[in-house]
C-alpha positions in Angstrom: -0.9 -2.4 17.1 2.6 -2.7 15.0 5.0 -0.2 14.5 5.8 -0.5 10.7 8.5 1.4 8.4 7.9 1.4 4.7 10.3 2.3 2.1 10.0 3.5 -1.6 12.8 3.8 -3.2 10.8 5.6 -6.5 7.4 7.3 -5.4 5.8 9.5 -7.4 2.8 11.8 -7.9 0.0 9.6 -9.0 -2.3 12.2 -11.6 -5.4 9.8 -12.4 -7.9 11.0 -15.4 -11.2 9.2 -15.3 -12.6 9.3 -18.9 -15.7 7.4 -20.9 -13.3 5.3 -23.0 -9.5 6.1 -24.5 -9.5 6.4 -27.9 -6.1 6.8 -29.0 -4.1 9.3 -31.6 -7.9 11.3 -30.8 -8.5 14.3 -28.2 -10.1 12.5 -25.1 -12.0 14.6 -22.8 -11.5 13.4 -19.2 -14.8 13.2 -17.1 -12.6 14.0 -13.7 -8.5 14.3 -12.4 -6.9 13.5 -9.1 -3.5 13.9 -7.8 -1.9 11.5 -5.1 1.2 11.9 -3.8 2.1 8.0 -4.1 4.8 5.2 -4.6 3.7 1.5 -3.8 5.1 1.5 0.4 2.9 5.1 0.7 0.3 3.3 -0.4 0.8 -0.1 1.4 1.1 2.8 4.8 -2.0 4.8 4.2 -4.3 1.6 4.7 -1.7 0.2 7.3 -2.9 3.7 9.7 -6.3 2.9 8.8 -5.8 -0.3 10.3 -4.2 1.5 13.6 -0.4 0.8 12.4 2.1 3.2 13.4 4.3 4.2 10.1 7.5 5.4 9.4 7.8 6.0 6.0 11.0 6.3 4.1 12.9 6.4 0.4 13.9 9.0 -2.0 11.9 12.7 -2.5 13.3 14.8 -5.3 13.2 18.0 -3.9 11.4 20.2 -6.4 7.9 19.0 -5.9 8.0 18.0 -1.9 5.0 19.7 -1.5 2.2 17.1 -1.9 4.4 14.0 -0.1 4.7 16.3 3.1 1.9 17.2 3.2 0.1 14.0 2.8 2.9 12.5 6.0 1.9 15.7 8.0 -2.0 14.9 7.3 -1.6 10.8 8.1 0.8 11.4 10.8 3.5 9.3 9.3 7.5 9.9 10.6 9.1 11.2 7.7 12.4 9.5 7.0 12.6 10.1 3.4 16.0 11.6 2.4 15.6 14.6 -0.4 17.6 14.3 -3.4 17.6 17.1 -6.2 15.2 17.4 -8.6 11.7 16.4 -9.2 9.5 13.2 -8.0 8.4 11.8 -11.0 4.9 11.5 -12.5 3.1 9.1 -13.0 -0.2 9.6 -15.6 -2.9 6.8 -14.9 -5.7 6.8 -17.5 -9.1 5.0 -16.0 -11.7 4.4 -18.1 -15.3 3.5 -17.1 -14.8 0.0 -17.8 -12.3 -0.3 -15.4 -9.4 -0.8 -17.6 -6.0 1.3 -17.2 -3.2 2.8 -18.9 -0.3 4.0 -16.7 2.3 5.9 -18.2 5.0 6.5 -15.6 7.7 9.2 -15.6 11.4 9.4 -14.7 12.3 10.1 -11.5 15.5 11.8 -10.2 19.1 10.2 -10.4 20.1 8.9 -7.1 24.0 9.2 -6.2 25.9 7.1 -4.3 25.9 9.6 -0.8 22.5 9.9 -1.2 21.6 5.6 -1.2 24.7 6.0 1.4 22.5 8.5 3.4 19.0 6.2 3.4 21.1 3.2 4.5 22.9 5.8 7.5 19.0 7.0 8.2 17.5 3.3 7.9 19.9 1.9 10.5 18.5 4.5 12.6 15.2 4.4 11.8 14.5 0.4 12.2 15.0 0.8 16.0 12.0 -0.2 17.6 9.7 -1.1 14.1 8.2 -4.9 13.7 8.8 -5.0 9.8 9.6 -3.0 7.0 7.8 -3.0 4.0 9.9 -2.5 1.2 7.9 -1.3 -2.2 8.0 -0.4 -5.7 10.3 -0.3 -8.5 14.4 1.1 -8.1 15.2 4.6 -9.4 17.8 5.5 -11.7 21.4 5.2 -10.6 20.5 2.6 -7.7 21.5 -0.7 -8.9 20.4 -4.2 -7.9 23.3 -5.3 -6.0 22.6 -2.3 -3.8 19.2 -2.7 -2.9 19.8 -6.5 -2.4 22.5 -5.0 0.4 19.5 -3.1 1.6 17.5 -5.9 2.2 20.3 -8.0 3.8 20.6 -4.8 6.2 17.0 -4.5 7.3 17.0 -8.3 7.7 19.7 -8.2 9.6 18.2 -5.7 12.2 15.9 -7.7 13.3 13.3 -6.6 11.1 10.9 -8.5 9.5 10.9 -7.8 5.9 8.4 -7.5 3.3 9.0 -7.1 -0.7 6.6 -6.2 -3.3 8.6 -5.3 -6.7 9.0 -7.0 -9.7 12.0 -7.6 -12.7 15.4 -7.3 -11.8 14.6 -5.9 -8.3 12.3 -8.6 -7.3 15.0 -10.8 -8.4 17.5 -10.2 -6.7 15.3 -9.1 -3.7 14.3 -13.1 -3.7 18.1 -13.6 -2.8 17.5 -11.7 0.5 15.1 -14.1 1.3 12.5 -11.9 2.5 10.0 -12.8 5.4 7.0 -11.8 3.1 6.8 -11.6 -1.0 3.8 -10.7 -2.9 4.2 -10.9 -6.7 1.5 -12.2 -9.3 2.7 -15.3 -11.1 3.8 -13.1 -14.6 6.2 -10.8 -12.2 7.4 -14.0 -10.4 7.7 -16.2 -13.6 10.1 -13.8 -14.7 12.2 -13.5 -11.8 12.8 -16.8 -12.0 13.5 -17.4 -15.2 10.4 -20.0 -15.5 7.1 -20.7 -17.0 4.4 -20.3 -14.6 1.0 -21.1 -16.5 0.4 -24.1 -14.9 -0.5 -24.6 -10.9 1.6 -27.3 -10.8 4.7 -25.0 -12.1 4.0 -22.6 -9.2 3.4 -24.5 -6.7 7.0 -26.0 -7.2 8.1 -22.5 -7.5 6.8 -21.3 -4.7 8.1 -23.9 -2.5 11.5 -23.7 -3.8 11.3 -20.0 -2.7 9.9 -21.4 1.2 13.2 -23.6 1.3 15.1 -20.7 0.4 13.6 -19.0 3.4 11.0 -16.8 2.5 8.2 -17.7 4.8 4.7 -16.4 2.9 4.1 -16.1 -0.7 1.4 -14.5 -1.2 0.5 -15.1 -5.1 -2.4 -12.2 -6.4 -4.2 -13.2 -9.8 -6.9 -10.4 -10.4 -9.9 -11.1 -10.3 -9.2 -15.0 -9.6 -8.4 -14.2 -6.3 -5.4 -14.7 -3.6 -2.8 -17.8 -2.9 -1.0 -17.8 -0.3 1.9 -20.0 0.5 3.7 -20.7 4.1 5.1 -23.7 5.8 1.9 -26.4 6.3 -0.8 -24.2 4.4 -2.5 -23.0 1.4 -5.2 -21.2 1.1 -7.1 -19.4 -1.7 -9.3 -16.3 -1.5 -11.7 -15.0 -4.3 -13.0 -11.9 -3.7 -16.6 -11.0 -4.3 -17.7 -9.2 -7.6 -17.5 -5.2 -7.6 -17.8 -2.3 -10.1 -14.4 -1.4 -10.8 -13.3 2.3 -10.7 -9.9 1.7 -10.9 -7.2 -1.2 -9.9 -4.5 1.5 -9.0 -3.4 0.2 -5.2 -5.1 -3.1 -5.0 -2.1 -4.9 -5.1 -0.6 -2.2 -2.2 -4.1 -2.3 0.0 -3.6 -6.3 -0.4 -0.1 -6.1 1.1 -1.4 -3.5 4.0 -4.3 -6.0 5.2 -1.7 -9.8 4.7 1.0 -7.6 6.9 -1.6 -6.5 9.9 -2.9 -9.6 10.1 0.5 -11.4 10.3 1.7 -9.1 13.1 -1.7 -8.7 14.9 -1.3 -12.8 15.1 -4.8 -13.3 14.0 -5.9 -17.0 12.3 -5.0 -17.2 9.0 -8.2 -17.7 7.4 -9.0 -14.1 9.2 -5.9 -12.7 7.8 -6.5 -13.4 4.1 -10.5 -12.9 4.0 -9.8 -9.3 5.3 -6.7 -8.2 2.6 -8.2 -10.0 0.0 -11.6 -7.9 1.0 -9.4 -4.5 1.2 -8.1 -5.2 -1.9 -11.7 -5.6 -3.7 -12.6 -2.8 -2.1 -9.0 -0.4 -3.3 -10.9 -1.1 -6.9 -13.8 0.8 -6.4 -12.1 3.7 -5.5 -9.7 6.4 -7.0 -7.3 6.9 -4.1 -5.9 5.2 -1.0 -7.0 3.8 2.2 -9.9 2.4 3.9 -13.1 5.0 4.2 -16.4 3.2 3.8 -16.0 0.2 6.9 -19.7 -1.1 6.2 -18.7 -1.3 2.5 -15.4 -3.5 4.0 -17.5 -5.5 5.8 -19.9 -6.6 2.9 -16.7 -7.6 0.8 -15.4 -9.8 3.6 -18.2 -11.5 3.7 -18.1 -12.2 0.5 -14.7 -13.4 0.1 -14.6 -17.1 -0.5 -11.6 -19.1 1.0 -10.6 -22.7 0.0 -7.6 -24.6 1.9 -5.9 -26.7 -0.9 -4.8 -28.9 1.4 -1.6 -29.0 0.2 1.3 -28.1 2.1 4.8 -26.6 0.8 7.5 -27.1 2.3 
C-alpha cells in the first residue's frame, strides 16, 4: 500500500449534536453529542488507514486542547508531524437533524506567525522523504496568507510528491495555480475560483479542461446526491451513488477523496477507482464520525453505484 502525508493547515474539534429538527431563536434539546478531533486531511487519513495506507499527518495544533488530536494519531497510528502553535484548536459546532440536513458553525482557530508556517515548511521538507502524495485539506488559518500556501504547494510538488488539493475560495484559487496532480471541488466552490458561471455542463466541462491544460491531471467534480465527475486526459466518467438514510454529510466529501487517492496509487481501473470512493462516500453519510467500519455495508453501496463514461474526452 501507499505511504501518504496529509496536511491541515486549520483542524478542529468537530462537536456534532444530533436533534429531531432546529428550530431557531427556541431551546432545542439534542437527542445525542459527539466530539471528533477533525480537520478535512484527518479525515481524508482515517479512511486512507482503513484502506491499509500508511499516514503521516501534518499542519497546525494550538496547543491548549492537544489532547483529543494526539490521541486520536496515537489510536490510528498516524506519524505526527503537526507543529504546535499557542492557543486553542478551534471548534467547530455541527448541528444534524434527522432529516439529514446540517448547520455548521465553525470557530476561530489560533493565529499562525511567520516561524511557525516557517517551521511546517522546515518539517514538510523532511517529512515528504519517502511518501507517494500529500493530501493537502481544508480551509487556511488566520495569519497564513494565500501566496504562502500557494509556495507550499509549489514545494511539495516540487519533491516529488504527488499532490492533492481539496479547499475552496481564495485558497483553492490560488492552489489551482500550483497545478495540483488531484483537485476535488463541487462546481459552486470551483465556479468561484474561477471567476465563472458553472450551471451549465457545457460551462464545466470547458472549465475543467482548461484546468487539465494547465496541468492538473484529475478533476474530480462531487454534486451531492447527483453523484461523481471525474475528469483526466481521454476519460469521463460519472458515478451516482445508490440511495441511503442520511445521518449526516459531515466527511463525505473527505471519505470521497480517501477512496479517488487509493485507487489512483494502488493503480487499479478507473471504473474500480470511482465505484469504490463514490461508494465510501454514500456510506460517510450514514454515519456520525470517520472511517470505514461496516465492509458488508461498503460492499452493498458499491454495488449499487451506477457509472456512465460520457464519452467525452478533455484534453
Amino acid at each position: 500500500m501507499a505511504k501518504i502525508l496529509t496536511v491541515t493547515l486549520n483542524p478542529a474539534l468537530d462537536v456534532t449534536i444530533t436533534l429531531d429538527a432546529l428550530r431557531a431563536g427556541h431551546v432545542n434539546r439534542s437527542q445525542g453529542q459527539a466530539t471528533h478531533a477533525a480537520g478535512k486531511g484527518l479525515n481524508v487519513a482515517q479512511v486512507l488507514a482503513d484502506l491499509g495506507n500508511t499516514l503521516t499527518v501534518s499542519g497546525f495544533l494550538g496547543c491548549d486542547n492537544l489532547q483529543p488530536f494526539e490521541a486520536l494519531m496515537q489510536v490510528r497510528g498516524f506519524t505526527d508531524g503537526f507543529i504546535r502553535v499557542p492557543g486553542e484548536t478551534r471548534s467547530n459546532l455541527k448541528l444534524v437533524e434527522a432529516d439529514g440536513r446540517v448547520t455548521d458553525v465553525n470557530g476561530q482557530g489560533p493565529e499562525v506567525g511567520e516561524e511557525a508556517q516557517a517551521a511546517l515548511q522546515r518539517r514538510l521538507e523532511s517529512l515528504a522523504v519517502g511518501h507517494d502524495a500529500v493530501v493537502v485539506a481544508g480551509s487556511l488559518p488566520r495569519g497564513v496568507s494565500p501566496q504562502w500556501f500557494r509556495q507550499l504547494l509549489v514545494q511539495l510538488r516540487e519533491q516529488g510528491l504527488k499532490v492533492v488539493l481539496d479547499s475552496s475560495g481564495e485558497a483553492l484559487r490560488v492552489g489551482l495555480e500550483a497545478a495540483p496532480w488531484l483537485v476535488k471541488p463541487n462546481a459552486e466552490e470551483l465556479a468561484d475560483a474561477l471567476g465563472v458561471p458553472l450551471e451549465e455542463s457545457t460551462a464545466r466541462r470547458e472549465a475543467v479542461a482548461r484546468l487539465l491544460e494547465r496541468g492538473v491531471e484529475h478533476v474530480v467534480l462531487s454534486q451531492g446526491e447527483a453523484g461523481v465527475s471525474w475528469f483526466s486526459s481521454g476519460q469521463t466518467l460519472h458515478a451516482r451513488p445508490p440511495s441511503v438514510r442520511v445521518a449526516s454529510t459531515v466527511g463525505a466529501g473527505d471519505s470521497l477523496v480517501a477512496g479517488m487517492v487509493h485507487g489512483l496509487l494502488s493503480g487499479e481501473p478507473a471504473e474500480q477507482t470511482l465505484r469504490r470512493a463514490t461508494a465510501i462516500a454514500a456510506q460517510a453519510v450514514t454515519q456520525v464520525g470517520f472511517g470505514i467500519h461496516d465492509r458488508p455495508q461498503l460492499e452493498r453501496l458499491q454495488a449499487g453505484v451506477q457509472l456512465t463514461s460520457l464519452h467525452e474526452a478533455c484534453r
